[in-house]
C-alpha positions as CSV (number, residue, x, y, z in Angstrom):
1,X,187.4,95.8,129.4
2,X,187.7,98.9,126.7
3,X,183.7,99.1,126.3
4,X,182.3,101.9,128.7
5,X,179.3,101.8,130.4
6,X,178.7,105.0,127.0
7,X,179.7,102.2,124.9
8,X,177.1,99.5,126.5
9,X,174.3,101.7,127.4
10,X,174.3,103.0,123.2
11,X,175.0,99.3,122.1
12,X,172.0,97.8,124.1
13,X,169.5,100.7,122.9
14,X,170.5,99.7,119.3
15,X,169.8,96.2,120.2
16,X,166.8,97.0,121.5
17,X,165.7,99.1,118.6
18,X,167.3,96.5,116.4
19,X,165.1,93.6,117.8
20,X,161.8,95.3,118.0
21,X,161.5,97.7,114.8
22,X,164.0,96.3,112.5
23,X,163.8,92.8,112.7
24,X,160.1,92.2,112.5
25,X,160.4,93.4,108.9
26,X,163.4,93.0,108.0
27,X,161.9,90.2,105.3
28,X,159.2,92.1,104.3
29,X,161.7,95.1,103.1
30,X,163.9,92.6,101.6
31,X,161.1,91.1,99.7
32,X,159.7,94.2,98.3
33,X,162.5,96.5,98.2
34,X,161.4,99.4,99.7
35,X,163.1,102.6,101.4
36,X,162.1,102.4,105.0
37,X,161.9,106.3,106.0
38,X,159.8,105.7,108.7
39,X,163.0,103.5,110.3
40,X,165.3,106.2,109.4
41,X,163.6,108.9,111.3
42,X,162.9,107.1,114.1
43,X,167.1,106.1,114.3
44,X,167.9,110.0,113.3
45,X,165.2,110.6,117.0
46,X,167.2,108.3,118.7
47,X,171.0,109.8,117.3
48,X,172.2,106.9,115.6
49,X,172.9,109.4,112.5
50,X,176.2,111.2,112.1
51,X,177.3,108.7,115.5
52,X,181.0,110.4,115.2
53,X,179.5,114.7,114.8
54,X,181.1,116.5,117.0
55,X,178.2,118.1,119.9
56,X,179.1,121.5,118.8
57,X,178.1,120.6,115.2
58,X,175.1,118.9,116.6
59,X,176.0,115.6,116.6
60,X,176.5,113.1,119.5
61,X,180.1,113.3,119.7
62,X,180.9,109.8,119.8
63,X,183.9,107.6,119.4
64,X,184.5,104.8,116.1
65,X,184.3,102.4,118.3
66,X,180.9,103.5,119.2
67,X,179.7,104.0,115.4
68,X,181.0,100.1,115.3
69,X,178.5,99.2,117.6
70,X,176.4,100.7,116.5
71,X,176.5,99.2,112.7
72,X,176.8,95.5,114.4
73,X,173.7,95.9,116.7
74,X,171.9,97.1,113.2
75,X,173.2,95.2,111.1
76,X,172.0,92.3,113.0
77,X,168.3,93.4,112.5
78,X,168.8,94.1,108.7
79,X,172.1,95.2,106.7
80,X,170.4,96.9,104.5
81,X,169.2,99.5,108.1
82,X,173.2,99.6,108.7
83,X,174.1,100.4,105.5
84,X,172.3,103.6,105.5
85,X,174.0,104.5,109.2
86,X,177.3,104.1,107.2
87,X,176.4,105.8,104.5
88,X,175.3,109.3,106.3
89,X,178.8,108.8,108.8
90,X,180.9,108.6,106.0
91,X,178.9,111.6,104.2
92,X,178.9,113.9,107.7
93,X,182.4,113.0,108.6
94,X,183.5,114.7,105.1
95,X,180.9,118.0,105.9
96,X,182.5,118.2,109.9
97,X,186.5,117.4,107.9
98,X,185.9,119.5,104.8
99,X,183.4,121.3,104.6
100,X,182.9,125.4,105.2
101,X,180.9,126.6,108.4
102,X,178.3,127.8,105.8
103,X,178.1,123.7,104.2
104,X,177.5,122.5,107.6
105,X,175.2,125.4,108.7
106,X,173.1,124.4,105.3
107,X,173.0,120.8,105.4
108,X,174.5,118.7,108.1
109,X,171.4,119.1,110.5
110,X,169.0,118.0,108.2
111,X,171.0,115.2,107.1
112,X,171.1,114.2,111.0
113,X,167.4,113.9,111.1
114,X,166.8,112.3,108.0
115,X,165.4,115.1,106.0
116,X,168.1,115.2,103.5
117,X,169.0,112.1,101.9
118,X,172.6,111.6,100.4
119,X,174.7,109.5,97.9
120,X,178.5,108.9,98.0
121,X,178.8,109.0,94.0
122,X,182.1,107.9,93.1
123,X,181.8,104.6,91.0
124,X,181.6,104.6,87.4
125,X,181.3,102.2,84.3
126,X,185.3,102.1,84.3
127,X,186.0,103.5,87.3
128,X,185.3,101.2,90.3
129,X,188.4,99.8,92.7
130,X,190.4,102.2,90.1
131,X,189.4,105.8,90.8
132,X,191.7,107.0,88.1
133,X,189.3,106.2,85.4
134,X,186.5,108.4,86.8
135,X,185.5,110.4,83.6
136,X,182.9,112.8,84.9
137,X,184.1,116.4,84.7
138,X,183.8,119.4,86.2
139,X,184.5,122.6,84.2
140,X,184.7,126.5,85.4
141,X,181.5,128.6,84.5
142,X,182.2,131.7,85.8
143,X,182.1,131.6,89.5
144,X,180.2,128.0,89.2
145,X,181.4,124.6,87.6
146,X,179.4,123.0,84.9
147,X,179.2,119.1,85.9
148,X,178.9,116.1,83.0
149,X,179.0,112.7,83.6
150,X,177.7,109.5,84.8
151,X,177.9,107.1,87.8
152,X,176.6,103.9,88.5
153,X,175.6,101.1,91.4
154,X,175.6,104.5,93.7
155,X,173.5,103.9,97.1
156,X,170.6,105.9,97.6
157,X,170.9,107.6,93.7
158,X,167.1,106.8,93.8
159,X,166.1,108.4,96.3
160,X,168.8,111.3,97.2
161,X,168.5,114.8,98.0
162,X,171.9,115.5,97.9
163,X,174.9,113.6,96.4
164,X,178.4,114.4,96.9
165,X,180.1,113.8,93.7
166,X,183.7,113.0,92.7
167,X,184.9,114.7,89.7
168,X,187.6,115.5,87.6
169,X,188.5,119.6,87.8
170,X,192.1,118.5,85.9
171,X,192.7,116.1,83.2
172,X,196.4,116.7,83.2
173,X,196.9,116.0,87.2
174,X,196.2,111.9,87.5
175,X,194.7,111.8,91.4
176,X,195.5,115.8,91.9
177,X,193.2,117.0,89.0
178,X,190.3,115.5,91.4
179,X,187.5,117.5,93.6
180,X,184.3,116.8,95.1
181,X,181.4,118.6,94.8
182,X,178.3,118.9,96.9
183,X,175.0,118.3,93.7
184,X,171.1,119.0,94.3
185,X,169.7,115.9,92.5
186,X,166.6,117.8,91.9
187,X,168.6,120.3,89.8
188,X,168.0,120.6,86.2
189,X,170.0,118.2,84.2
190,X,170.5,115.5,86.9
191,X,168.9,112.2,86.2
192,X,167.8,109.2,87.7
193,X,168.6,105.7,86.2
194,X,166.2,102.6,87.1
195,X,167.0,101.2,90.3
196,X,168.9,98.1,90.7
197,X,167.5,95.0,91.8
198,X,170.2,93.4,94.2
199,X,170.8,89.5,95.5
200,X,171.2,90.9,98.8
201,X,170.6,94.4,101.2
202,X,167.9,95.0,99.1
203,X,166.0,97.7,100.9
204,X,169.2,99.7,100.3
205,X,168.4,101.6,97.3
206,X,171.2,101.4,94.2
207,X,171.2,103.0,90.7
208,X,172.5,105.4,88.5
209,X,173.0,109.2,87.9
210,X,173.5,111.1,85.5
211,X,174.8,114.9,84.9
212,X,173.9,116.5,81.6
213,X,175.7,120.3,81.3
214,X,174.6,120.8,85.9
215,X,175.2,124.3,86.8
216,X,176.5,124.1,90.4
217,X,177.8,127.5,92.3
218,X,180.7,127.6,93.4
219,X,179.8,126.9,96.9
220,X,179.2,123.5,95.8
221,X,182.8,122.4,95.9
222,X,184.0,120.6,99.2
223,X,187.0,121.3,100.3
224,X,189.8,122.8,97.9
225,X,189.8,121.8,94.6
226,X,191.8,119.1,93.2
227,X,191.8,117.3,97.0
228,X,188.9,115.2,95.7
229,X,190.7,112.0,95.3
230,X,192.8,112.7,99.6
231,X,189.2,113.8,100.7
232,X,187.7,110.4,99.6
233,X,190.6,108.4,100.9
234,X,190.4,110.6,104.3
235,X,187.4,108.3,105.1
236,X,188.0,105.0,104.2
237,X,189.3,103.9,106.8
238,X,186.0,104.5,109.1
239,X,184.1,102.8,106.2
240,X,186.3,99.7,106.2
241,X,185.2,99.8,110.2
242,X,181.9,100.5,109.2
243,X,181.6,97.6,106.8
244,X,183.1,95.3,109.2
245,X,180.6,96.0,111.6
246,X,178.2,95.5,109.6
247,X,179.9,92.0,108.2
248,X,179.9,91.1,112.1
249,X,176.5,92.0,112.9
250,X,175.4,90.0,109.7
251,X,177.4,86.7,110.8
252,X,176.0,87.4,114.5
253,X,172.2,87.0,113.2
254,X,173.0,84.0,111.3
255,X,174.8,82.1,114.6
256,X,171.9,83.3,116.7
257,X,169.5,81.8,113.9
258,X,171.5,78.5,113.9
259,X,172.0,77.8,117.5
260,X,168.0,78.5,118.2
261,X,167.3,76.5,115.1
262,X,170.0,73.1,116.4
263,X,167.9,73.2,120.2
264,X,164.4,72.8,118.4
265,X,165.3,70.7,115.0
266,X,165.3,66.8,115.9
267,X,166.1,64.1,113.9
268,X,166.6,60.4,114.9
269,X,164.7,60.9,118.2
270,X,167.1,63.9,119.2
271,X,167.7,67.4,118.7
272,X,170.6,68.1,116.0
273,X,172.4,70.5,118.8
274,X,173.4,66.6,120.4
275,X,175.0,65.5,117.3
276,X,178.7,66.5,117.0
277,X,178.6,67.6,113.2
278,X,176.4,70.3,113.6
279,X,178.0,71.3,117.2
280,X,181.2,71.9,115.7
281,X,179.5,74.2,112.8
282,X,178.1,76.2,115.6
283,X,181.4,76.3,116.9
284,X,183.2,77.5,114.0
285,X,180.8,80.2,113.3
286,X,181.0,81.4,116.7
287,X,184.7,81.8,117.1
288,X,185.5,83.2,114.1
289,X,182.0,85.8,114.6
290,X,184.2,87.2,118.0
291,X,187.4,87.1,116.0
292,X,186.2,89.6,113.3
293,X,184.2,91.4,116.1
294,X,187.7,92.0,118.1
295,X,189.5,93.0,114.6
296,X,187.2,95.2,113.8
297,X,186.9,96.6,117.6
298,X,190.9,97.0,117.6
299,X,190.4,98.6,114.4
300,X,188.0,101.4,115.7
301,X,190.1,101.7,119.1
302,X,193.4,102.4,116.4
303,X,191.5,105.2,114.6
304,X,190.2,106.8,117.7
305,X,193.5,106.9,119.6
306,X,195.1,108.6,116.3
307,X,197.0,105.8,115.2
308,X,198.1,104.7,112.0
309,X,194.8,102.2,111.8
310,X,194.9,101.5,107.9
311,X,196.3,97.9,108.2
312,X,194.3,97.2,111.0
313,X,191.1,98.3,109.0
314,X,191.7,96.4,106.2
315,X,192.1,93.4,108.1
316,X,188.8,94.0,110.0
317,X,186.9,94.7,106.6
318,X,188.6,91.8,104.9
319,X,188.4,89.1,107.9
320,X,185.2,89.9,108.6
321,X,183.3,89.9,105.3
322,X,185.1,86.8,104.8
323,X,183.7,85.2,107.7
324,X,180.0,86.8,107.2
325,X,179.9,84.8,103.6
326,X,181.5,81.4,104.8
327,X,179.7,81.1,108.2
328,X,175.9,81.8,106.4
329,X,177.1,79.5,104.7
330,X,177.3,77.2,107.9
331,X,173.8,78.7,109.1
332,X,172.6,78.2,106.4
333,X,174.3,74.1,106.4
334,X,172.4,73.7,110.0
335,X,168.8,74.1,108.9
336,X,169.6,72.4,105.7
337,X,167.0,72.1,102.9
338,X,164.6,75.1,104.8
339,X,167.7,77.5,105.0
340,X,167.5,77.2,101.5
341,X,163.7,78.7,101.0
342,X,162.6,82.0,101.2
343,X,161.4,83.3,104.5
344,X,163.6,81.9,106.6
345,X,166.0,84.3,107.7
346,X,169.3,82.8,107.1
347,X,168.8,82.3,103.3
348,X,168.4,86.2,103.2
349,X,171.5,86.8,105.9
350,X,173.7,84.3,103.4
351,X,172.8,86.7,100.1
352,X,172.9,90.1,102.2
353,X,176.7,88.9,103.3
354,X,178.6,88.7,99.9
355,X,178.5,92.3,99.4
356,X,180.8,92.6,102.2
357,X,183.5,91.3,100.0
358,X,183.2,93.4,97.3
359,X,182.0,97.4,98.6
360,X,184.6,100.0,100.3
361,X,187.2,98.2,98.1
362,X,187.5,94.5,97.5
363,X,188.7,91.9,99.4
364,X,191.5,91.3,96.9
365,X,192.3,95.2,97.4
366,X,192.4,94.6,101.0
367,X,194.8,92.3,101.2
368,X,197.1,94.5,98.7
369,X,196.8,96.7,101.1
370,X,197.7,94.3,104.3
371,X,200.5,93.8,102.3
372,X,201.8,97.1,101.3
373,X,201.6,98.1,104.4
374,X,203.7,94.8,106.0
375,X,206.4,95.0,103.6
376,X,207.1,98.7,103.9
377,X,206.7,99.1,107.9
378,X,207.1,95.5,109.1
379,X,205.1,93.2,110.5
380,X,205.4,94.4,114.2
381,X,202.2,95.1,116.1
């Protein structure tokens, strides 16, 4: 009842575009690991980038709940597709929240249309669920900063334009001494590590950067310094959405896969849909697929109606990257030894899930945070 006909008519053109670009090489991106920009401008054409920009700052001006549909119907062609719609929401969500009327002006259209690439650069060798160990520094130049430091596993860092980097401004001020800062990664003294080859979503690029003495202006800092570390945690609650989505839309592929596979697999003279073992593994995956789909729906539906959503999030992200590893696990249990080979889609929908456990904060973290937030406002709805 709280999908739109808006809602619908942008879900359905995602699974349209999702089914007849994404999916029909979905394996042969995974299997060489390649940056697909031809997909990307094609999705930026259609307005699938920057889903939440506001129309006046030349976005589409949609809802969370939208940008959640948006990731499922992707993410059910290929995670890896999703992964970079999450990536440039979370980035223009931070320009249209933060950023100066002169930022936007410079960058956020082109990151719309898929001429500037980004990276979220945050993690670092000891600096991953705990942001207080983030090392790279920022120091005043003049008017400019001078930028040192290194980060690793950072999407995109192999092929970005642009990264938005989270530094420390203070060393004496824990989480305050913290800003972000807006990085050419074509400058001089910013370099590329080899990329990363993943077990799963691997036509999203990963590696590392490094910053050796960067000379940034001082227009390159976002937002007012030492809010790095609330500017970061201003969007994570769309990401855990995002993720979720994504979780859902990978789970969603894998039922798909299993319940076509059950009708057309027989064994003893029948198809393995008529034998109740494998009926009841459809079963499971399918319920628990809409479960995380209405978490992470309610979610979305929390954050766009200004309510304190953060429990509701982390729930979402953490029930539904759960589910997304167990039940390819079950798809992958229905076409039994050939879901174990290569080029069969729900061997590469089993690895591409387990990341959902462990990005936009752990699992573990999540249900810290589930918890946190019961015993200190109550368990009420």
């Amino acid at each position: 009842m709280y999908i739109t006909e808006t809602h619908a008519q942008v879900r359905d053109m995602t699974r349209h575009f999702a089914d007849s670009v994404i999916r029909p090489v979905a394996e042969e991106l995974d299997r060489e690991e390649r940056f697909p920009a031809e997909i990307y401008a094609q999705m930026a054409e259609l307005g699938l980038f920057g889903i939440s920009v506001p129309e006046e700052m030349g976005g589409p001006g949609f809802d969370t709940l939208t940008y959640a549909l948006v990731m499922e119907e992707l993410s059910r062609g290929y995670a890896s597709i999703a992964d970079q719609c999450g990536l440039v929401e979370l980035i223009s969500t931070l320009l249209c929240r933060h950023g100066t009327a002169a930022q936007r002006d410079r960058y956020l259209g082109d990151i719309l249309a898929a001429k500037t690439r980004v990276a979220y650069c945050i993690t670092e060798p000891e600096a991953g669920t705990d942001v207080s160990g983030i090392r790279t520094e920022a120091v005043r130049d003049g008017d400019g900063w001078v930028l040192n430091g290194g980060k690793i596993w950072i999407h995109n860092a192999p092929v970005a334009d642009l990264g938005f980097v989270l530094a420390r401004t203070d060393k004496a001020a824990g989480h305050r001494g913290m800003s972000i800062f807006i990085v050419d990664f074509h400058a001089a003294g910013v370099t590329r590590g080899v990329k990363e080859h993943k077990m799963g979503q691997r036509a999203s690029q990963v590696g590392p950067v490094t910053f050796d003495d960067v000379r940034l202006p001082a227009d390159a800092l976002l937002g007012a310094e030492g809010r790095g570390f609330h500017i970061m945690m201003s969007v994570l609650d769309k990401g855990r959405v995002g993720i979720g989505a994504l979780a859902v839309g990978i789970a969603q592929a894998g039922l798909e896969a299993a319940v076509d596979y059950a009708r057309q697999r027989k064994q003893f003279g029948k198809a393995i849909s008529d034998f109740q073992g494998v009926q009841w593994l459809l079963a499971d995956i399918a319920k628990d697929v809409e479960a995380a789909r209405l978490l992470v729906h309610q979610a979305a539906s929390k954050i766009d109606s200004g309510a304190d959503a953060t429990r509701y999030c982390s729930m979402a992200k953490c029930f539904a990257g759960d589910t997304a590893v167990a039940r390819t696990a079950d798809a992958v249990q229905v076409f039994g030894g050939s879901g174990y080979i290569r080029g069969f889609e729900v061997e590469r929908l089993y690895r591409d899930a387990k990341i959902c456990q462990i990005y936009e904060g752990t699992n573990q973290i999540q249900r810290m945070i589930i918890a946190r937030e019961l015993l200190t406002k109550g368990a009420a709805a």
